[in-house]
Every structure is written in C-alpha cells, then in structure tokens.
C-alpha positions in Angstrom: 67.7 63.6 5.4 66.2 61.0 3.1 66.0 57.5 4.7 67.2 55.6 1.3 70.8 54.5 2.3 73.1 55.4 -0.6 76.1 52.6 -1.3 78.5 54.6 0.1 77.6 54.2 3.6 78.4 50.7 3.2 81.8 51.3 2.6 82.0 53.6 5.4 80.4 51.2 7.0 83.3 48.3 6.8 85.5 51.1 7.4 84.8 51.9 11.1 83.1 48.5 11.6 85.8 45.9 10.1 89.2 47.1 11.6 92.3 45.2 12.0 92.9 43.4 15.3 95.2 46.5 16.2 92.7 49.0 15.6 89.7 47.5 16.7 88.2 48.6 19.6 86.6 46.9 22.5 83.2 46.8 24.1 84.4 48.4 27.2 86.7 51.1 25.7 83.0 51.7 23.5 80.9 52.5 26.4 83.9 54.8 28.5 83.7 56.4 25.2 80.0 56.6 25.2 79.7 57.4 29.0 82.3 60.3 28.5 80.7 62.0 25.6 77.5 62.2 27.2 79.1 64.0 30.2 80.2 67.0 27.9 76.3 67.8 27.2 75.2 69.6 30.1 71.7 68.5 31.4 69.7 72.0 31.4 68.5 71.3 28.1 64.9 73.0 27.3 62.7 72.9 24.2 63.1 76.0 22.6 60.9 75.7 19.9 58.5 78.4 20.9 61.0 80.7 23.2 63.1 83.5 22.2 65.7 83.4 20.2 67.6 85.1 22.7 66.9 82.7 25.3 68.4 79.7 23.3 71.3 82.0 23.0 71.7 83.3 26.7 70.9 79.3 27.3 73.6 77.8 25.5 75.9 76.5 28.0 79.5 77.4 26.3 81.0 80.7 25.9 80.9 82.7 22.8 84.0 81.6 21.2 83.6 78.0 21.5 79.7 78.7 20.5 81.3 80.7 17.1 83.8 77.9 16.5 81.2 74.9 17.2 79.1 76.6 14.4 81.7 76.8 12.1 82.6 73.4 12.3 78.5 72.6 12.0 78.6 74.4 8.9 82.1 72.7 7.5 80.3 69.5 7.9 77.1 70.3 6.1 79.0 71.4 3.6 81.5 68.5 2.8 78.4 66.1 3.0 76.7 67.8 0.3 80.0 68.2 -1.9 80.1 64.2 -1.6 76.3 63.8 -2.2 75.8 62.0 1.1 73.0 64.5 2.0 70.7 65.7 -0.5 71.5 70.0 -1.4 68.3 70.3 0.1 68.5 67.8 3.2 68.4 69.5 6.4 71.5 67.5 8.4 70.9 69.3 11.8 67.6 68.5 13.7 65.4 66.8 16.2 64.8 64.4 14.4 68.0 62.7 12.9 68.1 60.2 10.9 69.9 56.4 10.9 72.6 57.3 8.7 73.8 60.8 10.8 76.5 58.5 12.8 78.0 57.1 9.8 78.0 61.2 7.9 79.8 62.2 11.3 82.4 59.4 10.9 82.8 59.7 7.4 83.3 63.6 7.7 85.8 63.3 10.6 87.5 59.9 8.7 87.8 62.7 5.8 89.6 65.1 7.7 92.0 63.3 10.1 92.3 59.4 9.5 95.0 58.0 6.8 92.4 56.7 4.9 89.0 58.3 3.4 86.0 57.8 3.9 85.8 55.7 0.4 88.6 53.5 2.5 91.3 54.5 0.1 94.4 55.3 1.1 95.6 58.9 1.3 98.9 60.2 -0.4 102.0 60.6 2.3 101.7 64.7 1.3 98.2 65.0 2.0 97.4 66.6 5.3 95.7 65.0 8.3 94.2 66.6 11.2 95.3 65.7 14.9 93.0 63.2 16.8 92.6 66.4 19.4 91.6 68.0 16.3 89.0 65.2 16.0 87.4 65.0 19.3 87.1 69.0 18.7 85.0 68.2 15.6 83.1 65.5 17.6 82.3 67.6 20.1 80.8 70.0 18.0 78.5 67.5 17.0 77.4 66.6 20.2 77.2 69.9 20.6 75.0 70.7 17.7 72.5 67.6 18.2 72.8 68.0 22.3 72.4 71.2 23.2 71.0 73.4 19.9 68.4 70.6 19.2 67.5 69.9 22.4 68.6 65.8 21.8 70.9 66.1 25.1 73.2 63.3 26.7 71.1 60.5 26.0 73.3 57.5 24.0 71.7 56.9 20.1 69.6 54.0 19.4 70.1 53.4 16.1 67.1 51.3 15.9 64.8 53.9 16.9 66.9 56.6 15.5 66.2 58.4 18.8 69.1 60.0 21.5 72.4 61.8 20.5 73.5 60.2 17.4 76.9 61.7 18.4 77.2 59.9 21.5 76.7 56.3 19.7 78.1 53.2 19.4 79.5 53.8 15.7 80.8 57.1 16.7 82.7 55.7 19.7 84.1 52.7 17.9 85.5 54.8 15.1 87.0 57.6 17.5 88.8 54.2 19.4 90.0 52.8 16.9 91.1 56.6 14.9 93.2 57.2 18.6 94.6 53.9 18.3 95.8 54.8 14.9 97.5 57.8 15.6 99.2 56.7 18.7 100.4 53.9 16.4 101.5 56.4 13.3 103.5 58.8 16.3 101.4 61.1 17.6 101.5 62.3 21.0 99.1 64.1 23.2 100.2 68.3 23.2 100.1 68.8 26.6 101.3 72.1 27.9 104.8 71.6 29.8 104.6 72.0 33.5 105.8 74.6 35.3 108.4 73.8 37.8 108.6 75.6 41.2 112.3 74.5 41.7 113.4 75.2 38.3 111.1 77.8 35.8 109.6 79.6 38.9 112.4 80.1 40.7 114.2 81.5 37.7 111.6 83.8 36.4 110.8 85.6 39.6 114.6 86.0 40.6 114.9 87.2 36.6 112.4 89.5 36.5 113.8 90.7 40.4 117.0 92.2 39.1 117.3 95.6 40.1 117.7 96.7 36.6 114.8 95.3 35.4 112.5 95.5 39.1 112.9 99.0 39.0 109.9 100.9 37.5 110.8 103.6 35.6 109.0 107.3 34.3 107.2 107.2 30.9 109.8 108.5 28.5 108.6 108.6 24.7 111.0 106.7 22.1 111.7 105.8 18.7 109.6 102.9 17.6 112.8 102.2 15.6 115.1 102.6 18.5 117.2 99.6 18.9 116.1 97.4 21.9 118.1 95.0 24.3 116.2 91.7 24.0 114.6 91.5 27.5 112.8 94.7 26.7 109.6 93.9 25.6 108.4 94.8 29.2 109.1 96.7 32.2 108.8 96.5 36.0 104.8 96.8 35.9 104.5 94.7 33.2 106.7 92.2 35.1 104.9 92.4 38.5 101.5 92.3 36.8 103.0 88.4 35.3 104.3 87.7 38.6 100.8 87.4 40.6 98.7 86.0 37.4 101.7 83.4 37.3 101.4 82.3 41.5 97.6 83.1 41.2 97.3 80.6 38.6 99.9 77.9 40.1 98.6 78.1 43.8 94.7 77.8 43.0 94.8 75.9 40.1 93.1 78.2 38.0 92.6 78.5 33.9 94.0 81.4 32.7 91.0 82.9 31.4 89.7 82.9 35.1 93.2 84.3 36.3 92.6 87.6 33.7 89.2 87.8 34.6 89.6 88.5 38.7 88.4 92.0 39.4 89.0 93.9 43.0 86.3 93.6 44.4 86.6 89.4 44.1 89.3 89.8 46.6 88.9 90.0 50.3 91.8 92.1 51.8 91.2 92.0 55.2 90.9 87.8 55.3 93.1 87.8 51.9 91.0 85.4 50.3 89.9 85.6 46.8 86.7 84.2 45.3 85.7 84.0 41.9 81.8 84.9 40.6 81.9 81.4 38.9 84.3 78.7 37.3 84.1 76.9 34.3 83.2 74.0 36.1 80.8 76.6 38.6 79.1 78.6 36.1 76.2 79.5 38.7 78.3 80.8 41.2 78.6 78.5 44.7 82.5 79.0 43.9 84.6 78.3 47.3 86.7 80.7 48.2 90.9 80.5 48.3 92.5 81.5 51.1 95.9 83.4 50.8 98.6 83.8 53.3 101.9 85.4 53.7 104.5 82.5 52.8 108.2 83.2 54.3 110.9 84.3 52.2 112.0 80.8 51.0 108.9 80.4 49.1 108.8 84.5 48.1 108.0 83.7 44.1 104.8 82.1 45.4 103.8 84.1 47.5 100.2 85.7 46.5 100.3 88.1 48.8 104.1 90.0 48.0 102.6 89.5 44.3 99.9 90.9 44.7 101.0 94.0 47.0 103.7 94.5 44.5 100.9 94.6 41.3 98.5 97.0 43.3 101.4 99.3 44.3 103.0 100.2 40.7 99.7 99.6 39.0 97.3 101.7 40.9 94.6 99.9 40.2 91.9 100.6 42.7 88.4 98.5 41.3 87.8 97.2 37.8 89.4 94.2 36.4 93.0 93.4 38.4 95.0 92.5 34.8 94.7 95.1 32.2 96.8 95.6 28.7 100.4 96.8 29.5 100.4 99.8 26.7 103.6 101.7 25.4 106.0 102.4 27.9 105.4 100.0 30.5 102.0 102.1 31.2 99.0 100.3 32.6 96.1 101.0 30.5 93.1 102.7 32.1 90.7 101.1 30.2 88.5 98.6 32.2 89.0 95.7 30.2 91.4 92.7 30.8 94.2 91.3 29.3 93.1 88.7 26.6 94.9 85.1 26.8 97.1 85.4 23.2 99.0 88.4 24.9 99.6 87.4 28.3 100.5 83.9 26.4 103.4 86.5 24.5 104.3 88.0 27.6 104.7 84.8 29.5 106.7 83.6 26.3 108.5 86.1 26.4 109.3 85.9 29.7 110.6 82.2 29.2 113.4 83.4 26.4 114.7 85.7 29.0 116.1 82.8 31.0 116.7 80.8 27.9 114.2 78.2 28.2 112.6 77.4 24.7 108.8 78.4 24.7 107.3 76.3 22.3 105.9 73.6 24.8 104.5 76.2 27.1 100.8 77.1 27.3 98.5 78.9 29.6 98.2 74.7 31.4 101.4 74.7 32.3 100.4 76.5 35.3 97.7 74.8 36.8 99.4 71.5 35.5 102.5 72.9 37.6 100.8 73.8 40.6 98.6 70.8 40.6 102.5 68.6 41.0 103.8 70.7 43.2 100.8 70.3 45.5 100.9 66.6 45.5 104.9 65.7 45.1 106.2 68.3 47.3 103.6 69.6 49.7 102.2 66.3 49.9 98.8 67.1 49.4 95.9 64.2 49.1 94.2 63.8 45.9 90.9 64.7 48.0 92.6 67.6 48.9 93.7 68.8 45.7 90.3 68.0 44.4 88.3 70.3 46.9 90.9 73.0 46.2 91.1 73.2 42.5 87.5 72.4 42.1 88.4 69.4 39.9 85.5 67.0 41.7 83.8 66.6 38.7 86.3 66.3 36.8 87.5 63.5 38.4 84.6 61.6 39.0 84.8 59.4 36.0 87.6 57.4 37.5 86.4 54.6 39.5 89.1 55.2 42.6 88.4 58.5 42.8 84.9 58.0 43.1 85.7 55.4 46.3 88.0 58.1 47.4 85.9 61.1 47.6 82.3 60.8 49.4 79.9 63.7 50.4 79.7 61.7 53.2 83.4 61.8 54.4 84.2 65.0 57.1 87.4 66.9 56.2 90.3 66.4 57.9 91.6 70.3 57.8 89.8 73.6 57.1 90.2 74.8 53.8 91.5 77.8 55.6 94.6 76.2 56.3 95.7 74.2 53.5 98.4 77.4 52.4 99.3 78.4 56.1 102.2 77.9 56.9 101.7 79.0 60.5 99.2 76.4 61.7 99.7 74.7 64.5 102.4 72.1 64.8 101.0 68.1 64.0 101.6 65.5 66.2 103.2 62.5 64.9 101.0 59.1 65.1 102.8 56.1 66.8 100.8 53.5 64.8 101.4 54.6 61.2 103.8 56.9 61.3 102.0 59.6 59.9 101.9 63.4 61.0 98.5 64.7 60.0 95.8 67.5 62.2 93.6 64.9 62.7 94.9 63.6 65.8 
C-alpha cells in the first residue's frame, strides 16, 4: 500500500476516534479487547516464505471451512477497498509488511458493513441493511487471521508508530469494535445464544417422546410412495431416534461441540472401563485429550444415561468400527457408508425432534447442549467451576477471567478422581461439622 494518506482516512479517522460520551470506549475495555484478540492467533506461527505450499496449508491452525470462509471474507475486503479507492487497483493489502493506514481500511470496511453510519460518517437509510456485531467480530477475526497466521505477523499488538505487529489486534481496531458493540446493544440487539437445554423439562420430554412404543419400536424396511401421506412425527424412526438419543446425552454430559459428538468413532470408546476419549478437541488439537468416564445412571436419570444410549444405538444400528453416527437414509436404514453425520442434518433431526413435543425450534442450536449440560452440572449436581473446567476442557477458555485464574492453579491437588465425578455409586461423604459441607475430601 502507498504510504500517502488519502483525505478520507481522516474522516474515518474522527469516526472511530471522536465518539459520543455513550459510545466511547475506555482504556481498559481497549486493552481486554486487545488482550483477547491476540489470544485467537495461535502461537505456532513459522516463516513460510521458502517452505511448501502444502505446509502453510497443513499448518494453518483452523479447519477447512473456517480457512475457506476467512478467505472469502479476505477477498470481500480487498475488494470493497479498491471500489472506494482507499487502496490503489494494484496495492497489495495483505502482507508482512502492512502499512499505517491497514487499521483504519479494516474499520472503515467493517464500519461499511455493520455500523449505522459509513465509513464517510454519513448516516445510513432505515432500509439499508446492517450486519450483526457477531457478524463483525467474524470479519475481524478474519483479519487477524489473515495478517496473524497466513503472514506470519502473529499475536503481537500493532505499533502504529513502527507499523510493526498485528495491525488487527490494535488500538484503533479495538476502540472502534467497543464502541460498534456499544451501539448495537444500544439500537436492540442481543447476543444469539443457542437456548439451553433443560434436563427437567426438553430432556425429559424428548427421550420419554421418542420412548413411546409406537415410535421405539424399530420396524422392517418397507419401500413407499415418496408421495405417500405422512403423520408429522415421521420424519424418523426408532434408529434414527436412538442414534439422537446418545449424540444428545453424549453431548450434554461431556460438554462436547457437536462436530466432536459426530465425529466419535468405535474404537474412541473403551467398553470394558466405558470411558470414551476423543483423538483431539478443538481446544486439544494435538491430542493429550482426557478421557470421560461413563457409568450406568439409575432409572431416575434413564434419558442421560450414556450407557442405555449407547447400548440401545449399537444394538439397532450394528455398527461394529467406523464412525459411531452415520446418515439415517430412506427407511429408517443406517447407511453403510463410513462417513458421519454432517451438523446441518443432525441440526434437522434435532429440530425436528423439538416440534414433536411442540417446543418452537428457532432458538435451538447445536450449543444448546453443552450450554445445557454445563447448568445442569453446576445448578443441580452442584459441581465446582474447577470441576466443570477440568471436565469440559474449558481451562483455557476460562483463563481470561481474573477469578478464575485465582481459582484454578496447576499447583492445587484434586479433590476427587476424574473417575468419579458421574458415579453415582461412590462411596458415601461424610458431612464436615465446621462448614457444613459434605465433600470426599475428608
């Protein structure tokens, strides 16, 4: 890019710079900002200049969807810069070099897309259409992305006066994307969280739903009529059923995403210890993942039970190795292919599955789950946010709160083995006559 600063960027300038008292944001809120973006750059980061293409590829830290998507976005941007001259046609906008004026092009093209006013600070019509702020952060991050991890730039926070670091992860990026949140919050926009699932109320009410003997009971392929007529809670059979059943309690008990649910295969399970552990998380990907141990839960607590689930699965589907959740094909048939279910149509199913006991779908997402489990845990089995932490993985996650960081130590000694944190027949506690308390650690 050419160094000359063109009079638009002073506009651009005043607007992420001169905000209203509302808007603006504050030096602390700046650096959480800054701090946080940085941690979304993983710190692997190589020169690549004279390796294989195929190494940058296989080194690239994010999978291949959010890789494609990233680059689209890169090339969205590229593109609207040049159609508003604030690149040259023949500037080259992604590099390892950046220049001063990236942060303000990053603002400007997000400002373009998602704020109420452009980047020329004028104010947009009612009718035109503005981007969500998560659709923001999701542009951002392909930015930091872009400058981070494909040119080799990494975590470290811009210094404009050098021009050297992230220009992503700067201060002009970070005050904008405060005060753009602020905004929206202000304008009525919420956070899209996924619903939680309930154990009292959705959990309960699917599993005894989808336990009715005339829907439980799995029946011989029989060929039909795509045009036959067909009762509403027929868009899937017993297997089909039983196959939602365990990737709903799998991904509820151990807090899993649902593209790690889909992805178990037989031979991650352990059948004589019953425990189940994953090749690698999202927040593992080198493996190291510990493992979850599953035990028989009594017939109170039957619709999250992993082990009925998964007896139940394995005994319609005869699955014997391969992936454990394949495509449910016509006529409740479980498809021999080796491939698993994708998310968009276990997302259907599970939809699906939510209309049957007339519960509206639209807040529900493949979260609601883990977000589910993850309460459940904590209100009603009374679980420890250390606890919870070590079993879902979600350490690092967490570690950006300051309470959580005085909470959890590598130093502190467990108070339980991991072993027995779903047993229900470990030993009895003894109830301490100082605090009150009935823990195994006395």
């Amino acid at each position: 890019m050419s160094s000359e600063i063109p009079p638009i960027f002073t506009t651009i300038y005043e607007a992420i710079h001169h905000a209203s008292d509302e808007d603006r944001a504050y030096s602390g809120e700046i650096e959480d900002d800054i701090e946080a973006e940085g941690e979304t750059v993983t710190e692997d980061i190589y020169d690549v200049s004279q390796l294989q293409e195929h190494l940058l590829d296989a080194s690239k830290g994010v999978t291949n969807e959010t890789d494609k998507e990233y680059r689209r976005l890169m090339s969205q941007c590229v593109q609207f810069l040049k159609e508003n001259k604030l690149i040259k046609a023949d500037d080259k906008f992604f590099g390892k070099n950046p220049s001063e004026l990236v942060p303000f092009c990053i603002c400007a093209w997000i400002m373009h897309e998602c704020d109420e006013y452009d980047f020329n600070r004028t104010e947009k019509h009612s009718t035109v259409f503005r981007a969500s702020y998560a659709h923001a952060q999701k542009m951002r991050a392909a930015m930091t992305y872009a400058f981070g991890r494909l040119n080799g730039l990494g975590s470290l926070p811009w210094h404009e006066s050098e021009s050297v670091g992230n220009p992503s992860v700067s201060e002009t990026v970070a005050t904008y994307m405060t005060s753009l949140r602020r905004r929206k919050v202000r304008a009525g926009e919420t956070a899209t969280s996924a619903h939680a699932i309930t154990e009292v109320g959705d959990a309960t009410h699917v599993y005894k739903f989808n336990n009715k003997p005339e829907i439980a009971q799995v029946k011989e392929y029989a060929p039909r009529s795509r045009k036959a007529e067909k009762e509403s809670h027929e868009w899937g059979g017993a297997r089909a059923r039983r196959l939602l059943t365990l990737a709903y309690v799998l991904g509820f008990l151990c807090l899993l995403r649902f593209d790690e649910v889909l992805k178990i295969q037989i031979h991650d399970i352990e059948f004589v210890s019953d425990t189940l552990t994953l090749p690698f998380r999202k927040t593992s990907q080198f493996g190291g993942v510990k493992p979850f141990y599953l035990h028989l839960f009594p017939p109170h607590l039957a619709h999250l039970c992993t082990i009925r689930a998964l007896a139940n699965w394995l005994y319609v589907s005869d699955i014997e190795d391969g992936f454990l959740f394949r495509k449910i094909v016509s006529g409740d048939r479980v498809s021999r292919e080796n491939t698993h279910m994708t998310s968009e149509c276990f997302l259907e199913m599970f939809r699906n599955n939510l209309l049957d006991i007339e519960i509206d779908p639209a807040p529900y997402g493949t979260h609601s789950f883990r977000r589910g489990g993850c309460q459940w845990l904590y209100s009603c089995c009374r679980w420890g946010l250390i606890r919870i932490c070590d079993w879902g993985g979600w350490s690092t996650e967490f570690s950006n709160l300051t309470i959580v960081k005085y909470l959890i130590s590598y130093a502190d000694e467990p108070s339980e083995r991991r072993e027995d944190y779903l047993n229900p027949n470990r030993p009895p506690t003894k109830k301490c006559s100082s605090c009150g308390r009935t823990c195994h650690c006395i």
